[in-house]
C-alpha positions as CSV (number, residue, x, y, z in Angstrom):
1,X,92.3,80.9,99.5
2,X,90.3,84.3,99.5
3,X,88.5,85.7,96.2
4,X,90.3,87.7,94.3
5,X,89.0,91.3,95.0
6,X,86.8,93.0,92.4
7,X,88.0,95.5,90.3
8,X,87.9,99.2,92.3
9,X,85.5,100.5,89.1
10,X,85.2,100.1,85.4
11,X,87.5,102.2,83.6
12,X,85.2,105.6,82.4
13,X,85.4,107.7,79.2
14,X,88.2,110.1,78.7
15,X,85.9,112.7,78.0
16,X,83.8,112.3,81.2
17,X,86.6,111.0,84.2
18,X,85.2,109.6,87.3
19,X,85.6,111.1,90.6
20,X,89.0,110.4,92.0
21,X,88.7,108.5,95.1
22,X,91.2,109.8,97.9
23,X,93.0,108.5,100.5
24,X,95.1,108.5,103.4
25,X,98.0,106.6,104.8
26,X,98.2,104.8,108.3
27,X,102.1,105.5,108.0
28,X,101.2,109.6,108.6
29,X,99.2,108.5,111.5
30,X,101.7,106.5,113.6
31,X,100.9,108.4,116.9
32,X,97.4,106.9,116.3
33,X,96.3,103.6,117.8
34,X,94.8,102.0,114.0
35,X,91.3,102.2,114.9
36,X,91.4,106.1,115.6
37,X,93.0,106.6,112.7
38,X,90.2,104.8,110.9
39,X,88.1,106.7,112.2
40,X,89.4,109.8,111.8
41,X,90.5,109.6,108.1
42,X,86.6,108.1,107.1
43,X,84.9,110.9,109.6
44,X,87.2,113.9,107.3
45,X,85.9,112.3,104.3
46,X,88.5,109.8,102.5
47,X,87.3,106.9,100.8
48,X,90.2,104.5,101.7
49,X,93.3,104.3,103.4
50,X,96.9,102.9,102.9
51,X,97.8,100.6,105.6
52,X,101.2,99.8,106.6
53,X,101.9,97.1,108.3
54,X,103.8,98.1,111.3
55,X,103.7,97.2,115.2
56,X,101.0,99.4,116.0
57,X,99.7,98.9,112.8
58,X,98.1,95.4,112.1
59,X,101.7,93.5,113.0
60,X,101.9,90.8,110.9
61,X,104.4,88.8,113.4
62,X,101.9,89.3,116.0
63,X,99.8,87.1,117.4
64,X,96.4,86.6,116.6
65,X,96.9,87.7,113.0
66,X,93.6,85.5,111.5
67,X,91.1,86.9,114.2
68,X,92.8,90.4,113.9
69,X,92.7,90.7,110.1
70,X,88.8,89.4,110.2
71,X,88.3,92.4,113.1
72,X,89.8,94.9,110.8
73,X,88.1,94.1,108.0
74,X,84.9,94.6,109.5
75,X,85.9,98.2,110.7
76,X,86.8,98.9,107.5
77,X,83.4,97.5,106.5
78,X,81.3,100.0,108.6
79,X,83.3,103.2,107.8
80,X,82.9,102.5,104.4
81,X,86.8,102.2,103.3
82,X,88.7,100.9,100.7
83,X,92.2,99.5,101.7
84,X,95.6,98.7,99.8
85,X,98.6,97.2,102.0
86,X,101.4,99.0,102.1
87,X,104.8,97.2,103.6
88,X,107.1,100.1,103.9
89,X,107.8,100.1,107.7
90,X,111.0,101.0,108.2
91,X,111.8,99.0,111.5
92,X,109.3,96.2,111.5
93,X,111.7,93.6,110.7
94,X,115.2,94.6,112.2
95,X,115.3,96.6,115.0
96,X,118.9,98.5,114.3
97,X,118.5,98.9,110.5
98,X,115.8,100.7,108.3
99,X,113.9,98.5,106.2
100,X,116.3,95.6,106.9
101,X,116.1,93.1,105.4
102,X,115.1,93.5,101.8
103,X,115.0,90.9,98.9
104,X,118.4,92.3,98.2
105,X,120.7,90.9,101.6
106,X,122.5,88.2,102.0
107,X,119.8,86.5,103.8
108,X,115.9,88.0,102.8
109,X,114.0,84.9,104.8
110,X,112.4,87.7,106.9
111,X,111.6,89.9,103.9
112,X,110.1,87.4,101.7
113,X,107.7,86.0,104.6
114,X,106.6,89.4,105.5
115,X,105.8,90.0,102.0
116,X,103.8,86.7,102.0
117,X,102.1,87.7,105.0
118,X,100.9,91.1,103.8
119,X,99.6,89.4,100.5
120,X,97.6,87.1,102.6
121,X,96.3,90.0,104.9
122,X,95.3,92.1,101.4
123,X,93.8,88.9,100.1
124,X,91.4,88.8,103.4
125,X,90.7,92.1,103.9
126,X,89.8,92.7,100.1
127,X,92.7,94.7,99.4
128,X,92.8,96.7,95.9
129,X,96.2,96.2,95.7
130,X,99.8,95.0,97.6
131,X,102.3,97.5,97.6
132,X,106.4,97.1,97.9
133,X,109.8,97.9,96.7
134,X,113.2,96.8,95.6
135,X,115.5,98.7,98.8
136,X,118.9,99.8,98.8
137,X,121.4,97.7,97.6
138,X,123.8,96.4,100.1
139,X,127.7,97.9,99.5
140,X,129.3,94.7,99.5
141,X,126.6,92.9,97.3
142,X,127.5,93.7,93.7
143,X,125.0,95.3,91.4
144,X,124.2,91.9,89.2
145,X,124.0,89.7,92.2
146,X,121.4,92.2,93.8
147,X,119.4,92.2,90.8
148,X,119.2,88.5,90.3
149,X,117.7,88.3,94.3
150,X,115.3,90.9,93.6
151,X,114.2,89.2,90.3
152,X,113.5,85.9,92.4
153,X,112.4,87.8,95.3
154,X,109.5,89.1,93.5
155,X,108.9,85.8,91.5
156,X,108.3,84.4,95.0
157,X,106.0,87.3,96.1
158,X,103.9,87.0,92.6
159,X,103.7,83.9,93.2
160,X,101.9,83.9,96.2
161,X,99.9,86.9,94.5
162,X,98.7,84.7,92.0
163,X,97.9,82.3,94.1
164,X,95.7,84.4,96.7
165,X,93.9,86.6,93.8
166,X,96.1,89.9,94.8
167,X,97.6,92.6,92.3
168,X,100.8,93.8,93.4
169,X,102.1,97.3,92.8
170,X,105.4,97.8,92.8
171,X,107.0,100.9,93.7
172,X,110.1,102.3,92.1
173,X,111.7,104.3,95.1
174,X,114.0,107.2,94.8
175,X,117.3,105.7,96.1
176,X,116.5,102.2,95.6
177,X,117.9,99.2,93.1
178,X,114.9,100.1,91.1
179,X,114.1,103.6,91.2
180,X,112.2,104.7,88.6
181,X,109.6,103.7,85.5
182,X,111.9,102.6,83.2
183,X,113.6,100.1,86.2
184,X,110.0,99.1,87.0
185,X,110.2,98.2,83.3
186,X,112.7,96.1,83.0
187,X,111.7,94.4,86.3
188,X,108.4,93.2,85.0
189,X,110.3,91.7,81.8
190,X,113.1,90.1,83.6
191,X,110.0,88.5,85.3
192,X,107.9,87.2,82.2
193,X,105.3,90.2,82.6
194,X,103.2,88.1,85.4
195,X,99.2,89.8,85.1
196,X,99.5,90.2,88.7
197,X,102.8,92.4,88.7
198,X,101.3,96.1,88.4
199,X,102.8,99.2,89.7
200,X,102.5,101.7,92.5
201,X,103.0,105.3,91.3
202,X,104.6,108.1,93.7
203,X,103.6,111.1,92.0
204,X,105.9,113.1,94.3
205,X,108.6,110.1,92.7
206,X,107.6,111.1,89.3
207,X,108.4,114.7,89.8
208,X,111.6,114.1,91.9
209,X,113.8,112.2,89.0
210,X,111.5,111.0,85.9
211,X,112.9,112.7,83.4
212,X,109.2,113.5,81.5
213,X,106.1,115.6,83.1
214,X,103.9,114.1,85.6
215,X,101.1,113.5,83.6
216,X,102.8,111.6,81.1
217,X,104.5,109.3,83.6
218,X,100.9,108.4,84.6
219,X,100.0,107.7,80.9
220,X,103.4,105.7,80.3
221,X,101.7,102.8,83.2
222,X,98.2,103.1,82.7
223,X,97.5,99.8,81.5
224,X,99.6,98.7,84.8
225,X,98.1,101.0,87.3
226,X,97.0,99.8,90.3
227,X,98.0,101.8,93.2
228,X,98.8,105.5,93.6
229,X,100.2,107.7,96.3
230,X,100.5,111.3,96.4
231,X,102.4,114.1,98.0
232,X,104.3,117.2,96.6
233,X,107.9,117.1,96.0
234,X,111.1,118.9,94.6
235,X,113.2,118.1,91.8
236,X,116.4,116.2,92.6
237,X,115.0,115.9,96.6
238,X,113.0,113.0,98.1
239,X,111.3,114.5,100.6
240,X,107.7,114.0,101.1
241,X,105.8,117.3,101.0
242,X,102.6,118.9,102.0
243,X,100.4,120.0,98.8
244,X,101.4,123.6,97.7
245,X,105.1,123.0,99.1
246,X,106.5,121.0,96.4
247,X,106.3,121.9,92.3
248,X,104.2,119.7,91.2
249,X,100.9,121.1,89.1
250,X,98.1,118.5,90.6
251,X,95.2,119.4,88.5
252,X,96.5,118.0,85.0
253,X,98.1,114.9,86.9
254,X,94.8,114.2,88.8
255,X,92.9,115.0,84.8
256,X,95.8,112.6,84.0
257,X,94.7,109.1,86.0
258,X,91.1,109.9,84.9
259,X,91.9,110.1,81.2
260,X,93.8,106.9,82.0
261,X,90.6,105.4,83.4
262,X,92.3,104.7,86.9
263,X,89.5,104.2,89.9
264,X,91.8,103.0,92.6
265,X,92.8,104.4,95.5
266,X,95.0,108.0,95.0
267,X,96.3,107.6,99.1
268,X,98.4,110.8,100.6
269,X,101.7,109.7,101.9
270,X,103.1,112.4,104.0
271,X,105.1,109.4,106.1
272,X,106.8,112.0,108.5
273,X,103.9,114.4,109.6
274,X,102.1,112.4,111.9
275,X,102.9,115.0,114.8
276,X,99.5,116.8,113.2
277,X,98.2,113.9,111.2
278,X,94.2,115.2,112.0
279,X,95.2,118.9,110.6
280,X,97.3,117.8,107.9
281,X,94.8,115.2,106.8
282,X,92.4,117.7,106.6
283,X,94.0,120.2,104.5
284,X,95.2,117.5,102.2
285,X,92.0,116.7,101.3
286,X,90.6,120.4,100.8
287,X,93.5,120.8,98.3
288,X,93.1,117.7,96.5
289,X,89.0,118.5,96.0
290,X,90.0,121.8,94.6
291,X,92.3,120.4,92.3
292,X,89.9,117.7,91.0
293,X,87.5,120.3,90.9
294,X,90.0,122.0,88.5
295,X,90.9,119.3,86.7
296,X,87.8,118.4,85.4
297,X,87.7,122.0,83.7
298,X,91.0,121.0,81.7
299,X,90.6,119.4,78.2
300,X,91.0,115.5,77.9
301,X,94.8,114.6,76.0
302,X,94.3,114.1,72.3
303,X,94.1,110.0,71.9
304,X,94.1,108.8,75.3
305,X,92.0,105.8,75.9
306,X,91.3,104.5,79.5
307,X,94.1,102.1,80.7
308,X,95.8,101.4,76.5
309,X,98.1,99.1,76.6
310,X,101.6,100.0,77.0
311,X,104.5,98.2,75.4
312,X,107.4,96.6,77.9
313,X,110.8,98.7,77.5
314,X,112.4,95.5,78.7
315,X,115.8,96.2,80.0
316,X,115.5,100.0,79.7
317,X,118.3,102.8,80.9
318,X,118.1,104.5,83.3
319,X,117.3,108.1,82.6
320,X,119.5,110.9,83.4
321,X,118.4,112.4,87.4
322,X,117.8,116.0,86.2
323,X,117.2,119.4,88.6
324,X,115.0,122.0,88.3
325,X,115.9,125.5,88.7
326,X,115.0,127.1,92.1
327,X,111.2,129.1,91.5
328,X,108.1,130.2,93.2
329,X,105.9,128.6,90.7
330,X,105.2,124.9,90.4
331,X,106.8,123.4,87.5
332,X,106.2,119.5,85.8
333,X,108.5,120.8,82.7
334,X,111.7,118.4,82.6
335,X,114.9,120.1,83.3
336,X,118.5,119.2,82.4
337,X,121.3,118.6,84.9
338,X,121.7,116.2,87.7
339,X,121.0,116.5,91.3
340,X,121.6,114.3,94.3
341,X,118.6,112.2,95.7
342,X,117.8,112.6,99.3
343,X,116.3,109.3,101.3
């Protein structure tokens, strides 16, 4: 069994916020072989990268996994980046169906022992956290039988967690069986809170159907935070956009996860730009400087205090999916109404 991995940081004062640490995701690189994406993410100045698993990507049905893991985690070693394991490839494990299949089919066998796979590969290569989701519930498979597998699903996922010294971070996902905080909620509760059970926040998520601002989505799962990815995004539409293209306000979310006292990764998921991942890379991380450099000019929130505990809303509902009115200017103000959600 690996050691657990250390904590990314100690959680800083509110009134003085770390420096975020950005960065970038293996699945906007997918034209890349993995090593040149390594490279080129550390050489434009991330500090880590989000790795998907994927068959150009560190297969985890491939041979040679042990010796392959041990080479990677040198590489990362000498360019100096932090790593969190992402398993969101979308035809790793069934060729004719996206993301098939998940803890939610008739038969998850393959789901569960690629999920037990990537939390040995995070365990050995140090990983900060292990990230998945719920997916799409089946049409024949009815809503309580769905959740029931995903409940024991992930029970058998934390378990090996636990086991190996890994945090996971579930991610609610627009579309999904759980798709938001309050699911992620009532997830965790259904599963006796496990220590190891910690969430993955899509900012572009929060924005796209939360029903409060950004900022306070981050604050509602601070003491659970252990994985962030960020992109820009519309209300009611979940599609991943560049920076600037969305309406989302980064400065007071980024001001957000360091008045939460969060020092993990913040990893740019732009899953479907790799036809100019160098360029778009790039540009990412000049916006996202900018806006930390911003956000350390805005004031702390009254009574924060890094990573408070937040009470369990076991068995939550589900809020209402609202939509924002079309505008030029970004906007994290909740709106009323209800939109379709867009996979």
């Amino acid at each position: 069994m690996s050691a657990p991995p250390p904590d990314p940081a100690p959680a800083t004062s509110p009134a003085d916020p770390a420096p975020p640490r950005f960065g970038y995701g293996t699945n906007g690189f997918a034209n890349h072989r993995l090593d040149d994406a390594l490279a080129v993410i550390a050489d434009l100045g991330y500090e880590g990268v989000a790795l998907t698993l994927d068959h150009d990507h560190l297969d985890p049905f491939a041979p040679g996994l042990v010796r392959r893991v041990a080479a990677l985690r040198r590489r990362l070693d000498s360019l100096d980046l932090a790593v969190v394991v992402e398993t969101g490839a979308r035809y790793l494990l069934d060729p004719w169906h996206k993301h098939a299949p998940t803890l939610l089919h008739d038969d998850p066998t393959r789901r569960v022992e690629f999920l037990r796979r990537a939390v040995r590969v995070g365990a050995d290569l140090g990983a900060e956290a292990v990230s998945f989701w719920a997916g799409v519930r089946p049409d024949p498979v009815p809503p309580r039988a769905a959740w029931d597998r995903l409940v024991a699903g992930c029970a058998t996922v934390a378990d090996a967690a636990d086991r190996a010294g890994v945090r996971l971070g579930f991610e609610p996902e627009p579309g999904m069986l759980v798709e938001d905080i309050a699911g992620w909620w009532r997830l965790r509760a259904a599963l006796d809170d496990p220590p190891c059970f910690g969430i993955t926040l899509d900012i572009g998520h929060c924005r796209c159907l939360e029903p409060q601002p950004v900022p306070h989505c981050v604050h509602e799962v601070a003491a659970h935070l252990v994985n962030v990815q960020i992109d820009d995004m519309r209300r009611g539409v979940h599609e991943h956009l560049e920076f600037g293209e969305g309406e989302i306000d980064f400065p007071p979310v980024l001001r957000a996860l360091g008045d939460a006292g969060y020092r993990g990764l913040i990893a740019v998921e732009l899953p479907r730009h790799s036809h100019a991942a160098p360029t778009v890379a790039a540009r990412s991380l000049e916006f996202l400087r900018a806006a930390a450099a911003r956000a350390r000019t805005l004031p702390p929130r009254t009574g924060t205090r890094a990573h408070a505990a937040v009470p369990a809303q076991a068995a939550a509902p589900a809020p209402a999916h609202a939509a924002a009115p079309l505008s030029s200017a970004p906007s994290d103000a909740p709106s009323s109404g209800t939109a379709p959600v867009r996979m």
